[in-house]
N, C-alpha and C positions, 0 to 999 in steps of 0.2 A: 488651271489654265487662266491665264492675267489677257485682259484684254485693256489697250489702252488709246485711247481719243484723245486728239488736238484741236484744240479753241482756234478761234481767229486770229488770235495774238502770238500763235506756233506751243502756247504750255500745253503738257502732256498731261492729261488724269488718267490714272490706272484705276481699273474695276475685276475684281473676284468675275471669274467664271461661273458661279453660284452652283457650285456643289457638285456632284459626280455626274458622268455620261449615264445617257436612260438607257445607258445596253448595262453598264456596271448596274445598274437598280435591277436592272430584271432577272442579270444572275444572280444578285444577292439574296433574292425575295425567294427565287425556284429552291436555292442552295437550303435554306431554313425549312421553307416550306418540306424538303424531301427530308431534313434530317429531322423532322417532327412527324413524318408518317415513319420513317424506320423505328425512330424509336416507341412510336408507339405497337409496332408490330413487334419490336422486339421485347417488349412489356407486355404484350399480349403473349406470345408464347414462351412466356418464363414459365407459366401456368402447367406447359407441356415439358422441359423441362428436368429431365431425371440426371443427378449427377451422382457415381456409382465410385466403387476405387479404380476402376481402370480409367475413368474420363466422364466427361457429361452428356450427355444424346438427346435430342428430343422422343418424346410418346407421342405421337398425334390419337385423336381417337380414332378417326376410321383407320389407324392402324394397326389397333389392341386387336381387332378379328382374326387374324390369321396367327393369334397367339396362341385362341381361348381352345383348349382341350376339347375331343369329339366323347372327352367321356360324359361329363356332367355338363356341358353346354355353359360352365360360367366363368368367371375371371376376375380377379379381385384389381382393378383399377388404379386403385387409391393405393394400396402397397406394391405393385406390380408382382406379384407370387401368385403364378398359376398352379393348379395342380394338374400335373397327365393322368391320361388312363392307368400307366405304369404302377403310379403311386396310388391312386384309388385302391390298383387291386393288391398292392401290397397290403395297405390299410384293411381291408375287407377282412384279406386273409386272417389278420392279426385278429383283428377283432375274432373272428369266428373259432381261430383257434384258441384265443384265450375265454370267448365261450364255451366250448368243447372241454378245455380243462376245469373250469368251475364247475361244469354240471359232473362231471366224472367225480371231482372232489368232493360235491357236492351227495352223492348219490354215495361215496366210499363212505363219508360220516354219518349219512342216514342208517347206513346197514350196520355200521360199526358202535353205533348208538343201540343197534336195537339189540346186539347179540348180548347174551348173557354174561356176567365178570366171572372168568373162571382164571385159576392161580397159574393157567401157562397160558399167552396172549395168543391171537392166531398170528401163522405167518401172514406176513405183508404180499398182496399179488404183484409177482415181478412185472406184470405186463405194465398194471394199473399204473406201480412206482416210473417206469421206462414213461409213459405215455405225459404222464402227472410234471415231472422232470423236460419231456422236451416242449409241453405247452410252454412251462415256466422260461423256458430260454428262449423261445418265439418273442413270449411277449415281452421278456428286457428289448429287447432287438427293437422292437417295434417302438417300445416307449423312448428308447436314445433315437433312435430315427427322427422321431416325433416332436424329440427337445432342440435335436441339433436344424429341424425344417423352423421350428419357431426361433431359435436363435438367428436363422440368419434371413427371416423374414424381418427380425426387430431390430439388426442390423443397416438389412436395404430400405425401413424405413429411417430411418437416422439420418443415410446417405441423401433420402431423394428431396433434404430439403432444398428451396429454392434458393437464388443466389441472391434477391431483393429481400427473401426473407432474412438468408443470412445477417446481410445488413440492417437490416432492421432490429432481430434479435442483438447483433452489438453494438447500436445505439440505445436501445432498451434498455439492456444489462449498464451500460456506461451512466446512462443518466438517470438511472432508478432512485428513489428516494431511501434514506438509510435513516433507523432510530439513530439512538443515541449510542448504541453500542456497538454499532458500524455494518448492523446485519442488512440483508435488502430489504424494501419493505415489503411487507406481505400483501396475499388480498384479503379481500374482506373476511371468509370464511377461514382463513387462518387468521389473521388479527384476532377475531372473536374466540380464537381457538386456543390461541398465544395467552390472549388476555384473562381466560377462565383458567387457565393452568398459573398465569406467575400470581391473580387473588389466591390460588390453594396454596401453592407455595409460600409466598412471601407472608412476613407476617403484616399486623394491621399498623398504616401509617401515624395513625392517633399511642398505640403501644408502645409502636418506635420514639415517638415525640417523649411521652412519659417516661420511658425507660434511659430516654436523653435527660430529659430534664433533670432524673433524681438522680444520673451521673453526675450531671454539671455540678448539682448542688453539694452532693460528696464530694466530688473534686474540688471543689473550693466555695470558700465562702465569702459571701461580700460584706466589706466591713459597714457595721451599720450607720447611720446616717447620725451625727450628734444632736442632742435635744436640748433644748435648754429649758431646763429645770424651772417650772413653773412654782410661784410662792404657794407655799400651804394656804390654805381657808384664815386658819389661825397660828398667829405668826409675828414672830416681831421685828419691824423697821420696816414696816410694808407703807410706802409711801402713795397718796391716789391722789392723782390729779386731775380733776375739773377741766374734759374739753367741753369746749362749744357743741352744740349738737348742730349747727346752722349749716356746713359745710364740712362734717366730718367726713372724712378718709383717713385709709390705713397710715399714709404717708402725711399729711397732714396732721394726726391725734399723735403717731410717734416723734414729731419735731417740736412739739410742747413738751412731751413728757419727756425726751432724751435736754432739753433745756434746762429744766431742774429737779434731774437726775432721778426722775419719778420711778416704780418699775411696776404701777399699775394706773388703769384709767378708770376716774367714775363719771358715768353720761348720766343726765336726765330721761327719764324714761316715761316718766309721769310727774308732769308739771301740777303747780299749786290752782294752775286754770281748769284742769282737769284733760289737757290736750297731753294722749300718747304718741311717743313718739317712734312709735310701732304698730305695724298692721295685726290690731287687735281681732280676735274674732268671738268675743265675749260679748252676749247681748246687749248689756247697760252700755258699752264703745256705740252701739249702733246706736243706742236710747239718746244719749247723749253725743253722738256724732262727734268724738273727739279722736277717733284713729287716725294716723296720718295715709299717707301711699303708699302702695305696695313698693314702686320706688326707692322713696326715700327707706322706707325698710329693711330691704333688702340691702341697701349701701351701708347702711350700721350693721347688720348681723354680719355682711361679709369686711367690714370693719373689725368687729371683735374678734371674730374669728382669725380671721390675721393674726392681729397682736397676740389673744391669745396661743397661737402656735408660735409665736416668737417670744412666748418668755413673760407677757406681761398681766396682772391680774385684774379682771374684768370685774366692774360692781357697778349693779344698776341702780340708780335712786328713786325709788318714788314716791312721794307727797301725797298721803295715804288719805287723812278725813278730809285735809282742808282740799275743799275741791269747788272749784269756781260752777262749772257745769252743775253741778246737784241742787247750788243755790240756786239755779232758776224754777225747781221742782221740786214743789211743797213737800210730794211723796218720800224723799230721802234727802230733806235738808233740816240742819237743826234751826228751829226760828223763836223770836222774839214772843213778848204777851201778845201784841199783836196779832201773831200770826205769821209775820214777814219774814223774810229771810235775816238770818242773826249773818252781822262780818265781826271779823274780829279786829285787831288792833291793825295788822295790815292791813286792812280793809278787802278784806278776800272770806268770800261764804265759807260753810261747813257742809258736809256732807253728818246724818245723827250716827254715832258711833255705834249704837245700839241696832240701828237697822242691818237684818239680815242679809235683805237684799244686798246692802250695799259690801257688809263684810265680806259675800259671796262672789261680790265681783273683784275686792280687794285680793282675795285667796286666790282667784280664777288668774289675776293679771298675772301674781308669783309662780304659778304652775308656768304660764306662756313663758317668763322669763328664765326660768332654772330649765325648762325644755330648749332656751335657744342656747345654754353652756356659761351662761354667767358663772362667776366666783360667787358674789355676794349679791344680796339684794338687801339695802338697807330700807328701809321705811321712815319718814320723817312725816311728824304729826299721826303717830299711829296710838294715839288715844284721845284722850277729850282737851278742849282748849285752856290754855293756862294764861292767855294774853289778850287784853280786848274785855269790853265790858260785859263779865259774865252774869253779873245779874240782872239784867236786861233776857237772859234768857227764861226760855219759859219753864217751869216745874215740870210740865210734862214731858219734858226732851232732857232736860236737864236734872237729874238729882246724884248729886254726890254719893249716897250710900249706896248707888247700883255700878260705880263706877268701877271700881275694882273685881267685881263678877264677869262684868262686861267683857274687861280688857280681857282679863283672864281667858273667859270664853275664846273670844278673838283670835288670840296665842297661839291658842290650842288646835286651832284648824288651820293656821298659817304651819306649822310644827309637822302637824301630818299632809301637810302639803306636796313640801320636801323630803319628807321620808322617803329614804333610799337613794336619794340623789347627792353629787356631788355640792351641791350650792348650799351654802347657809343665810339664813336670814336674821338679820339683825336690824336693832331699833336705834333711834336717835333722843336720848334721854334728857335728863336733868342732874345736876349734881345730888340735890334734893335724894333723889331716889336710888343713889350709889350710896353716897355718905347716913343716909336717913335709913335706908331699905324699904323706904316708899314714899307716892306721892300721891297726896292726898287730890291734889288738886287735877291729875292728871287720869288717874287711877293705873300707874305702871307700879310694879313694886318688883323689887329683887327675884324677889318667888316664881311670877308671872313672865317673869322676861328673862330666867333661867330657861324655862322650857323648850324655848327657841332654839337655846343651843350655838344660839352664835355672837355676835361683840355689842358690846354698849356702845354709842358713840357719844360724845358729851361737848358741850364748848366750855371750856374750860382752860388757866392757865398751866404752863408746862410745868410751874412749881409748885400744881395740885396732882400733878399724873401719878405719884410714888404713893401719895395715899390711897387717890382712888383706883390704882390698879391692887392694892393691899385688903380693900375693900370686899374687893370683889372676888377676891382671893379666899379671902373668909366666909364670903356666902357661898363657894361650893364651885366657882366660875373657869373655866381651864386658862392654861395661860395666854397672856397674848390678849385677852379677850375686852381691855382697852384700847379703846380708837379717840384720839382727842381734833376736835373738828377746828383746824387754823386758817390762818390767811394767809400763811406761806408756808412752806414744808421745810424742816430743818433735819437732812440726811444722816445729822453727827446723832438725833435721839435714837431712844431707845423703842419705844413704843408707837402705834400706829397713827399714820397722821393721812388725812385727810382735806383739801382743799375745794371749798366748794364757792368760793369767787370766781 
């Protein structure tokens, strides 16, 4: 309904009627209100409810009474199947007469038990067989009776489900949860049931995986991954070159050595100061406080480790007596008449060659180094000093005729250091003692530095290499086992070069 008012000035505003007549609201309100009490009654007597093959009826309860039989007073509710008198006394009959025949049979095989075995049987009594015979047909009778009353009780219960149930069951059925193999899901009690029968059946998934596995692997094979051919220990044209140890990296030490066409690296590992450049764990490192970080450490072992899985030959150097550290420690330093600490021509102290302690930490560093995968470990200054003013040293630290037992000694437990391992150790000599086959002044001799098993290295010119590898060829030396120490590496020789600028 539009209602509309004029101003003063004759303009028209039209306004809504606001919403429906309050007679239209009170039939709309009555209208709900009744079809929310029918249906609740009719959801109420769904309960009562029985739908049969002929149609559906309701049960009320006050009206199952006039159902329930005057024989036995009761009624079975819940499936609506009463029993009458009729059928009780069917029942009774049966029963009593298929008592009647048991004890009859029963009483013919007691006596029939008791009578004596004789070679002609008695006759059978006509009466007993006639009686025995119509029990038996009574009670077939009774028992199809019996099956066909329970069939069509579990029939009528079928029928009398409700029509909300209905609905219900085929929204259930429709939205059920399904495995994987599109069955419904079960309940708990069969899951559990399900699941202990497919563990006996199936076999074990760990089986199947392995039985996969050594399929796969029969079925084919993957081609293996190429390696590249790492140099022998001893070897010739093995070329090493001198990184910096200040900032080494894998990418970093390979950009020097791909530079002049190195295909091995030697790092400082123990300086002439006596600082390693590795986290030692050798008591005299602690004595002398020369270990570096754990750190820095780790950055060189995973350094070598690199190159060596890429091809390239790792050798560690280290500056074996002359040792800065030792010189400030009476106990294992070689010194003057004085008493002081002896330098040599560098002017850098000595550690006494003869001290055990020290030789034992010198063997101990070689053990850490051959355990982190080195190729080589060379030793420079691994005997007594040959430069610097050695008479200034004192008699007691110093005498020449114990020099050569000494070294020897020394050797000897560097030698079984490495036993068994891939690494070899080798020394940094003098021509003296290749061309000579000893040195007096040093006490290294042929002999003693055979034992090691691994290279000489020498500074020396490239137009003395042919002798002194000939040399040492004579004393018993495998090949290869010249190393000539340059200032540049020259890839066109023969023989092993090394770079320690």
């Amino acid at each position: 309904m539009i209602f509309r008012r004029t101003d003063k000035y004759g303009y028209s505003r039209y306004y809504g009627g606001g919403g429906p007549a309050f007679v239209i609201k009170v039939i709309v309100t009555i209208a709900v209100v009744a079809a929310l009490v029918l249906g609740g009654i009719a959801l109420a007597l769904q309960r009562y409810m029985v739908y049969t093959a002929n149609g559906g009826h309701l049960e009320l309860p006050w009206a199952n009474s006039s159902n329930v039989s005057d024989g036995d007073g009761s009624g079975d509710n819940n499936g609506g199947v009463l029993v009458t008198d009729e059928e009780g006394d069917q029942s009774a009959d049966a029963a009593e007469i298929s008592a009647d025949a048991s004890a009859d049979q029963s009483d013919g095989d007691a006596s029939a038990s008791a009578q004596p075995t004789e070679e002609e049987p008695e006759p059978v009594d006509e009466e007993q067989e006639a009686d025995a015979s119509e029990a038996s047909d009574v009670d077939s009778a009774a028992a199809e009776e019996t099956d066909a009353d329970t069939s069509a009780e579990s029939d009528q219960d079928e029928e009398k489900v409700g029509f909300f149930q209905r609905i219900w069951n085929f929204f259930a059925n429709l939205f059920a949860q399904k495995d994987d193999s599109g069955d419904t899901s079960l309940t708990p009690d069969e899951a559990s049931s399900s699941a202990a029968s497919s563990a006996s059946e199936e076999p074990d998934s760990s089986e199947q995986a392995a039985s996969s596995a050594s399929g796969d692997e029969s079925a084919q094979t993957e081609p293996e991954e190429e390696v590249t051919t790492r140099p022998e220990a001893l070897t010739g044209g093995l070329l090493l070159q001198h990184v910096s140890i200040g900032d080494v990296t894998a990418g970093y030490a390979e950009g020097d050595l791909t530079n002049v066409d190195a295909n091995g690296i030697m790092l400082y590992l123990k300086e002439s100061s006596g600082a390693l450049n590795y986290a030692s764990s050798l008591d005299l490192s602690a004595v002398f406080n020369v270990s570096c970080s754990e750190s820095k450490s780790a950055t060189i072992a995973d350094t070598i480790a690199e190159l060596g899985g890429d091809g390239y030959y790792t050798l560690a150097y280290v500056d074996c007596f002359q040792d800065g550290s030792a010189g400030e420690l009476s106990d294992y330093q070689l010194y003057d008449e004085s008493g002081d600490a002896w330098y040599d021509g560098d002017d850098c102290a000595w550690a006494d060659p003869a001290n055990e302690d020290f030789q034992n930490y010198i063997v101990g560093m070689v053990e850490e180094l051959a355990a982190m995968g080195y190729d080589e470990i060379v030793l420079n200054n691994a005997a007594y000093p040959s430069t610097g003013d050695t008479d200034a040293l004192s008699a007691d630290c110093y005498d020449p005729d114990t020099f050569e037992d000494t070294i020897s000694a020394f050797y000897a437990k560097l030698a079984q250091a490495v036993e068994g391992t891939d690494t070899i150790v080798s020394v940094i000599t003098t021509t003296d003692a290749i061309t000579g086959g000893a040195d007096a002044a040093t006490g290294q001799t042929l002999e003693n530095m055979l034992q090691l098993g691994g290279r000489l290295w020498v500074e020396a010119d490239a137009a003395d290499a042919e002798a002194l590898a000939q040399a040492l060829t004579d004393a018993g030396y495998p090949d290869n086992a010249l190393g000539l120490l340059v200032s540049s590496l020259d890839d066109g020789a023969a023989y092993c070069q090394m770079n320690l600028d």
